[in-house]
C-alpha positions as CSV (number, residue, x, y, z in Angstrom):
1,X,-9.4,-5.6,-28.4
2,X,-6.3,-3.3,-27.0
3,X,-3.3,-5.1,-26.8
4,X,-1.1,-2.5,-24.6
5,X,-0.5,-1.8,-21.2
6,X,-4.4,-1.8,-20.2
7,X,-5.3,-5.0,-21.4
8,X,-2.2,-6.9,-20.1
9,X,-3.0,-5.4,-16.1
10,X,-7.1,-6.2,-16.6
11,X,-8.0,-2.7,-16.3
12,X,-8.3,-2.0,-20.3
13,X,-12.7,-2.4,-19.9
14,X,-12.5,0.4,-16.9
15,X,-9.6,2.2,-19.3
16,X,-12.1,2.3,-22.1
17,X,-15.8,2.7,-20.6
18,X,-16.3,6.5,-19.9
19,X,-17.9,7.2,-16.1
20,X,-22.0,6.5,-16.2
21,X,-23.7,9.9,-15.7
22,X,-27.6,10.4,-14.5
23,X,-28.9,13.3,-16.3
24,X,-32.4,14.3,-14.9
25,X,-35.6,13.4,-16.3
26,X,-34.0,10.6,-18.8
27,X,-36.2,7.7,-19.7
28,X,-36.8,4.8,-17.3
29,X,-34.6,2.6,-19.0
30,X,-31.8,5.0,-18.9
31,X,-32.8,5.3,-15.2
32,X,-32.3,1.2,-14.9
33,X,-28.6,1.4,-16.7
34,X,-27.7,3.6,-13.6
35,X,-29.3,2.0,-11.4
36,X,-27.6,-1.6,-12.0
37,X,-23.9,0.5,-12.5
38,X,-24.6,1.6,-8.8
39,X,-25.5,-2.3,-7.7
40,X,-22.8,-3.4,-10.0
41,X,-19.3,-0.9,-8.4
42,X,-20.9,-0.5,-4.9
43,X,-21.4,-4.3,-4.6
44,X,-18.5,-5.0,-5.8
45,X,-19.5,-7.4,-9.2
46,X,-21.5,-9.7,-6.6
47,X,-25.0,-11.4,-8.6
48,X,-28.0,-9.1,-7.2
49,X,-31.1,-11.7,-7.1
50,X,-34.4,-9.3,-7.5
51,X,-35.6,-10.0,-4.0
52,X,-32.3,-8.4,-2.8
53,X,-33.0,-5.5,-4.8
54,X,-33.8,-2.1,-2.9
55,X,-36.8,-1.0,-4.4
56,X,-37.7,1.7,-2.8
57,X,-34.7,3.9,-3.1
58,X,-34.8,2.6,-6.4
59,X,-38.3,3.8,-7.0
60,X,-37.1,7.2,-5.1
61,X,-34.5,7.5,-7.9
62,X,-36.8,7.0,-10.4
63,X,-38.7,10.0,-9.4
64,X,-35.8,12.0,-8.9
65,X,-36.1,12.4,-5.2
66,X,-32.5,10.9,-5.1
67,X,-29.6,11.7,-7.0
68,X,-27.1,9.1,-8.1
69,X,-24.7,9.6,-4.6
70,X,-27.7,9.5,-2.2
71,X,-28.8,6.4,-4.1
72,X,-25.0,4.8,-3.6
73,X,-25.5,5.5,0.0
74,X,-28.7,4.1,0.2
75,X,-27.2,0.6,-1.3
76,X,-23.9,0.9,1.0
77,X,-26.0,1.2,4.2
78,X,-28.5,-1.5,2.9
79,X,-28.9,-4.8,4.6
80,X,-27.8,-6.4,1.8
81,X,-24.0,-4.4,1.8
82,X,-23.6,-4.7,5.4
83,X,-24.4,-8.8,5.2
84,X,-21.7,-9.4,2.4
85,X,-19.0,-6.8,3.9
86,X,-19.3,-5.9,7.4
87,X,-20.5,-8.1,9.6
88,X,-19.0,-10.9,7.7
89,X,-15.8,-9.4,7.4
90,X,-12.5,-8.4,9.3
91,X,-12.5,-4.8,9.9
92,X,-9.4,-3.9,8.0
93,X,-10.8,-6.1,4.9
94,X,-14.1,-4.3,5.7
95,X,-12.5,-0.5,5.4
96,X,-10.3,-1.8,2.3
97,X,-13.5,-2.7,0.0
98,X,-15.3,0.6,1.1
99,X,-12.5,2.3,-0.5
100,X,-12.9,0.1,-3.5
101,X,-16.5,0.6,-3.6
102,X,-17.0,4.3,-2.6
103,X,-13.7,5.9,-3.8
104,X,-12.8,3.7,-6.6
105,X,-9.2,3.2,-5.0
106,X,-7.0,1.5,-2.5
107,X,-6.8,3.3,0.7
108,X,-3.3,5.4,1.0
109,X,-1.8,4.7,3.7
110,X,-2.3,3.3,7.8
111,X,-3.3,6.4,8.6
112,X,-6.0,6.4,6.2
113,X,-7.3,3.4,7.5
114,X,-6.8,4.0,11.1
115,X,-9.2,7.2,10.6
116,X,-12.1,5.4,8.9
117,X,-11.0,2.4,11.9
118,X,-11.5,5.4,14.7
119,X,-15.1,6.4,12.8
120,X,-16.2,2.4,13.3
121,X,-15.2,2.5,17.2
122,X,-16.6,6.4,17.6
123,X,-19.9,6.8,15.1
124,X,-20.8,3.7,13.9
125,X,-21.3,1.6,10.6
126,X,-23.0,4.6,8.9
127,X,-21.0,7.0,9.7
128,X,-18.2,5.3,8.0
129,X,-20.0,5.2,5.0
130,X,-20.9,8.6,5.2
131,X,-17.3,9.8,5.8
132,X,-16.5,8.4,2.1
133,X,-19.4,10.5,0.4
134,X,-19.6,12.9,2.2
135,X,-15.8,13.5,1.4
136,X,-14.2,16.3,-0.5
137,X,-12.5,13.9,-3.1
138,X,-15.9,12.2,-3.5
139,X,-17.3,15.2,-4.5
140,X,-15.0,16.4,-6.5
141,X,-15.0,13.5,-8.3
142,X,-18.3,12.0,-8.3
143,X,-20.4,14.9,-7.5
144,X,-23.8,14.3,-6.9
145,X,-25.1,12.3,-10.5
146,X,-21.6,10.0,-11.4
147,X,-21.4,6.6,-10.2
148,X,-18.5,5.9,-8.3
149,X,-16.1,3.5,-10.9
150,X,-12.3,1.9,-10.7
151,X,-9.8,4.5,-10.8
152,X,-7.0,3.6,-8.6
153,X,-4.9,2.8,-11.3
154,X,-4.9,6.2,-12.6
155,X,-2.0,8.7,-11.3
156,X,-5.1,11.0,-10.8
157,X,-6.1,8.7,-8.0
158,X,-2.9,7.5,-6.6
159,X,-0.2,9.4,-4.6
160,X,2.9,7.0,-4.8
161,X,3.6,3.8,-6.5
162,X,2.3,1.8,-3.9
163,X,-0.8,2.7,-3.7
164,X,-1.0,1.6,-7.1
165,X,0.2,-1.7,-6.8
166,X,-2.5,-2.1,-3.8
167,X,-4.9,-1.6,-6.5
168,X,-4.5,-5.1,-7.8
169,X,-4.8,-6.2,-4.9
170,X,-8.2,-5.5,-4.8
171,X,-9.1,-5.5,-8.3
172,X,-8.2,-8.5,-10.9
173,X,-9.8,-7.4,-13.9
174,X,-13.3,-5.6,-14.6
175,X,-15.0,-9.1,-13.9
176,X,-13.7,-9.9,-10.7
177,X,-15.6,-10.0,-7.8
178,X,-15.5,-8.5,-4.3
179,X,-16.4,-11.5,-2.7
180,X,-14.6,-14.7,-5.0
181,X,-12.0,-12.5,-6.7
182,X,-8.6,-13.8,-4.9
183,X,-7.7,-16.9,-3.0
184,X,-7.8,-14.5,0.7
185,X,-11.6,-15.0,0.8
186,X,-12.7,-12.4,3.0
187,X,-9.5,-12.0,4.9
188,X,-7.8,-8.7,4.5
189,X,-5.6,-7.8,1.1
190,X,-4.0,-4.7,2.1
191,X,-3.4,-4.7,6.3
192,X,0.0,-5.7,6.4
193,X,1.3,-4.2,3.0
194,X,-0.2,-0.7,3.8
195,X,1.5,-0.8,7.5
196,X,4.9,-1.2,6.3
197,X,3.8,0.8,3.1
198,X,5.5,-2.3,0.8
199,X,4.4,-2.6,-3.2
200,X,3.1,-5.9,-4.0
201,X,3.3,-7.8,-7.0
202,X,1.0,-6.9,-10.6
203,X,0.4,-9.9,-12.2
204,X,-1.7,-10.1,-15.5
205,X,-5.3,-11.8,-14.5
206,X,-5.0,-13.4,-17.8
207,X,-1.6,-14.9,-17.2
208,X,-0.3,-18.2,-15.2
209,X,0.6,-16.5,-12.5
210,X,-3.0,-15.2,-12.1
211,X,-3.6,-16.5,-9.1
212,X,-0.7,-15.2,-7.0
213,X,-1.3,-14.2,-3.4
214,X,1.0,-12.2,-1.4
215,X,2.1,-15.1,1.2
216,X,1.2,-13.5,4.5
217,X,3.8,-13.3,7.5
218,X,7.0,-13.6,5.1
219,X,10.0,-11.2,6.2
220,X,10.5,-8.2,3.8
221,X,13.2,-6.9,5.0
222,X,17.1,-8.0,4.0
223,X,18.3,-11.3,5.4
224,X,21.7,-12.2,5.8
225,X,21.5,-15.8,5.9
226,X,23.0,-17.0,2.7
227,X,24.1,-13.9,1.2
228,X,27.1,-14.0,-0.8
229,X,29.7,-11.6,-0.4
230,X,28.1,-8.9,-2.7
231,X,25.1,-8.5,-0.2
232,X,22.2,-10.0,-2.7
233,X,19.6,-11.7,-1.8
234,X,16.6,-12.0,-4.1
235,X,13.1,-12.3,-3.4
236,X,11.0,-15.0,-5.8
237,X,7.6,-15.0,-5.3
238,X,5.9,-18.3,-7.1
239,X,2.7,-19.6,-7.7
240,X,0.7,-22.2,-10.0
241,X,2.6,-25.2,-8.7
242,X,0.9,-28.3,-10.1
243,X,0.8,-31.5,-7.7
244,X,2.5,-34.4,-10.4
245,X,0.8,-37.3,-8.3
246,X,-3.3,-38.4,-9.0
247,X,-3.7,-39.8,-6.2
248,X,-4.9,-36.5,-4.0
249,X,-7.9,-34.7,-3.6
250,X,-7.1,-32.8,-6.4
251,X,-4.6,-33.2,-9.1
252,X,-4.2,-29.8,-9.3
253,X,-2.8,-27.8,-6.0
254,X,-2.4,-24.0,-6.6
255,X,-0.8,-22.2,-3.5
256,X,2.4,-19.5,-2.9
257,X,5.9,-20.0,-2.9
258,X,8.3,-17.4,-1.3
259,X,12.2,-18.1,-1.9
260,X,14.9,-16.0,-0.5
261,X,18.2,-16.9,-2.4
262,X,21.2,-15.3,-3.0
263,X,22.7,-14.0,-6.8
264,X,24.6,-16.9,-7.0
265,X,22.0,-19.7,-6.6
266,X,19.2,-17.9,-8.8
267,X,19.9,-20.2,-11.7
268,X,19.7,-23.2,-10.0
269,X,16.3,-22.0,-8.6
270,X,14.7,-20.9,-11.3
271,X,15.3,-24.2,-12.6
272,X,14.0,-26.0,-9.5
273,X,10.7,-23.8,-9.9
274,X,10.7,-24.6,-13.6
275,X,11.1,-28.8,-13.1
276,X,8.3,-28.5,-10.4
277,X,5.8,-26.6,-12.5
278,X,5.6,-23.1,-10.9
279,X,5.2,-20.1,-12.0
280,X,7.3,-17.1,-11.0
281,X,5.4,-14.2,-10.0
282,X,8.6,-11.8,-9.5
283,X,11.9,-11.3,-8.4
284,X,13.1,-8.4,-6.2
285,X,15.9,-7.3,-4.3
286,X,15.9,-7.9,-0.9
């Protein structure tokens, strides 16, 4: 088991598995392994029961009238995909877990997303499928026999260091799942941080803090209020508070923190955070 920088951010399995190629006129069995890889990335880790299963593009495949990409888009237009993240979904959370699922990485910027946005109004549910594999950089890297996998932690995939701390947004560790992998449900991950283009925190799935959410509506730009004279204020985002009291629903009451405090009252706050059980997620500069 790797012990460096992989395994601590819950990519190390994705890090270590090389991409699942279809090369023609393999056995059936080697036709199944890619067949549950495609169900697996496009369906983002969700449980397939076999009445869900497509079995005619899967029998299409079998024969070789599909490749592996024509097989993805068969699954992505499915029934079964637009149930779990379309019509159930906000649009922007809808466009953000195409990208996952198609592309392998967050979407770049607002632009980006307002394109693939203008495709839903214009052309359709489809067609914004299409537009992913259809695409030059699915192409390029997929091609027509590669099933689409995680790579938007890699520079390869990512074009600033934003974009790759979206990634973990989307993505807690090879097991986590599209639909109960984060504490936003089906609300949107990315809309807000890829408007104002802002990093979010990377927290280690396997750590404390695992189950930190980005707190939505909380100002990211510099405050004044309660600065001290050199201009700091620092940003601490918490999580894994602990209710001390039985008598509640539940003893234990995981939610977000945000604290916006200036250099000279860090100490006493990281204290405060400490005696109430919570876990800091990070501090940054505000």
């Amino acid at each position: 088991m790797p012990f460096g920088p992989a395994s601590r951010l819950g990519v190390s399995l994705f890090d270590e598995t090389p991409p699942v190629e279809w090369v023609p006129n393999r056995s059936q069995d080697e036709a199944e392994i890619i067949i549950r890889a495609v169900y697996r990335q496009v369906l983002g880790n969700a449980y397939v029961m076999e009445s869900e299963r497509l079995s005619v593009p899967e029998s299409q495949f079998k024969l070789g009238e599909l490749s592996v990409r024509e097989f993805v888009r068969a699954v992505a237009k499915s029934d079964l995909y637009r149930s779990c993240f379309f019509t159930s979904c906000a649009r922007y959370r809808a466009i953000e877990l195409n990208f996952r699922h198609l592309l392998g990485r967050p979407p770049l910027d607002l632009e980006e997303m307002r394109q693939h946005s203008t495709i839903l109004d214009t052309q359709g549910f489809e067609a914004e499928i299409d537009s992913y594999l259809d695409s030059d950089e699915y192409q390029t890297t997929f091609g027509e026999n590669i099933v689409p996998y995680i790579r938007g932690y890699k520079s390869e995939a990512c074009q600033s260091m934003v974009q790759f701390t979206h990634t973990f947004q989307l993505v807690r560790g090879a097991s986590s799942s599209s639909l109960k992998g984060n504490l936003a449900g089906k609300a949107p991950r990315l809309n807000s941080l890829v408007i104002q283009s802002i990093p979010t925190a990377v927290v280690s799935p396997g750590s404390e803090g695992a189950t930190f959410q980005t707190p939505s509506g909380t100002a990211r730009t510099r405050l004044g209020v309660g600065a001290d004279d050199a201009g700091k204020v620092y940003r601490i985002e918490v999580t894994g508070y602990r209710a001390k009291t039985v008598n509640r629903v539940s003893r234990f009451r995981r939610s977000n923190q945000v604290y916006l405090v200036p250099f000279n009252e860090l100490s006493a706050t990281y204290q405060k955070i400490h005696r109430e059980g919570g876990v800091i997620a990070s501090v940054t500069a505000v």
